[in-house]
C-alpha positions in Angstrom: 57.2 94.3 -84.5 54.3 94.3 -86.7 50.7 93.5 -86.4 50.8 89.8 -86.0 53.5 90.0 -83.6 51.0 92.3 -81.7 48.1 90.0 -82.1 50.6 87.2 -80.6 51.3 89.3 -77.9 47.9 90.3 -77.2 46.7 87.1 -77.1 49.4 85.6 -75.1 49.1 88.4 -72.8 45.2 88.4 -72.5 44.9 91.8 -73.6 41.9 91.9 -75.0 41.4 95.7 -75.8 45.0 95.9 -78.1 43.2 92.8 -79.8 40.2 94.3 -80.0 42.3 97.5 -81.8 44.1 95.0 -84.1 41.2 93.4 -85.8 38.8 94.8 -88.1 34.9 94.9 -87.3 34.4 92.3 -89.6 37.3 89.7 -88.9 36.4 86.4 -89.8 38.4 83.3 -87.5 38.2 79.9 -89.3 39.7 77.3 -86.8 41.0 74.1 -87.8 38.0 71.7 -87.1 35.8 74.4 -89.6 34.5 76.3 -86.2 34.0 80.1 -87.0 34.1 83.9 -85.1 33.2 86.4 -87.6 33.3 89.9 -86.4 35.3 91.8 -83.6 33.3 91.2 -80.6 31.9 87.8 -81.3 35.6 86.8 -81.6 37.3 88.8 -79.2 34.6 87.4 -76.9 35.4 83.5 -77.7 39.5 84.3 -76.7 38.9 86.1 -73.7 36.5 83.4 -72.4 39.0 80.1 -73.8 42.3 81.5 -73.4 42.8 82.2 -69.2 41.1 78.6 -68.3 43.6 77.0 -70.7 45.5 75.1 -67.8 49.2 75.7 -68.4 49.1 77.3 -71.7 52.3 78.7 -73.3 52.6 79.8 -76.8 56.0 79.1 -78.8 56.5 81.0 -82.2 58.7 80.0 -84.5 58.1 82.3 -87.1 56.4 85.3 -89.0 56.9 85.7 -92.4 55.6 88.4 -94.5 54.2 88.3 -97.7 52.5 90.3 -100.5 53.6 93.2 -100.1 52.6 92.8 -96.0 48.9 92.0 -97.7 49.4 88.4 -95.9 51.0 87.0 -93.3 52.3 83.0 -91.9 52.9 82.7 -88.1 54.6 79.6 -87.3 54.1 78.3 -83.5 54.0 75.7 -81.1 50.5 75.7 -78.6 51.0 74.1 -75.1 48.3 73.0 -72.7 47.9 70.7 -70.1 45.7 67.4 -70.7 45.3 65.1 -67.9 47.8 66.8 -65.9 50.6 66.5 -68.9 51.8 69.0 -71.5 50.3 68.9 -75.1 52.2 70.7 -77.9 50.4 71.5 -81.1 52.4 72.6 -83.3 50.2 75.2 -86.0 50.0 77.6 -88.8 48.0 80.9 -89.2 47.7 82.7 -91.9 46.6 86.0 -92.0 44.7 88.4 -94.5 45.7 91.8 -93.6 44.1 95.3 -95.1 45.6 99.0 -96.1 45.0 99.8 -92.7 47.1 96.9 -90.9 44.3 96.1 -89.7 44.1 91.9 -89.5 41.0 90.9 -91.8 40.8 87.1 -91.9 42.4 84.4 -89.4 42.9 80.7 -90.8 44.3 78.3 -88.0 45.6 74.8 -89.5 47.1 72.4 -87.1 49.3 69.3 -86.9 48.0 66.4 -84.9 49.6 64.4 -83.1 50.0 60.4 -83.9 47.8 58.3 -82.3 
């Protein structure tokens, strides 16, 4: 595994303190309606209080592909929560700026909504 299997991991499995180790100080999270986290604890801070009230939440990847000499990374997945008392899948891309010290530097979240 590398280091955005680990971020998926940590995320999934609300460890907060291997995310914490995964990002740098500085990370900067740009979500997919333009809302942004930049640095470690202000972002670290905004999963740990989202992700465990997400009712029924499951995360599905598809995908990690490396590029750039492992500069940059795509994770393809599939977000699940419960709306109204029935699933919602969301199926998204993140991309991922990564530095020498695989260490994950920038987080771009882009999403596919669903028809009306």
């Amino acid at each position: 595994m590398g280091v955005i299997e680990d971020y998926l991991a940590a995320v999934t499995g609300h460890d907060w303190d291997a995310l914490g180790k995964l990002v740098r100080d500085d990370v900067v999270r740009t979500g997919p309606y333009h809302d942004r986290f930049e640095g470690r604890d202000a972002y670290v801070g905004f999963l740990s209080g989202l992700m465990p009230n997400l009712p029924g939440y499951a995360m599905d990847v598809s995908g990690v592909t490396y590029t750039d000499g492992g500069r940059r990374a795509f994770a393809e997945l599939a977000e699940t929560v419960e709306v109204n008392g029935a699933p919602l899948v969301t199926p998204e891309v993140l991309v991922f700026d990564i530095d020498a010290d695989e260490r994950i530097a920038r987080i771009d979240i882009f999403i596919k909504q669903q028809p009306a």
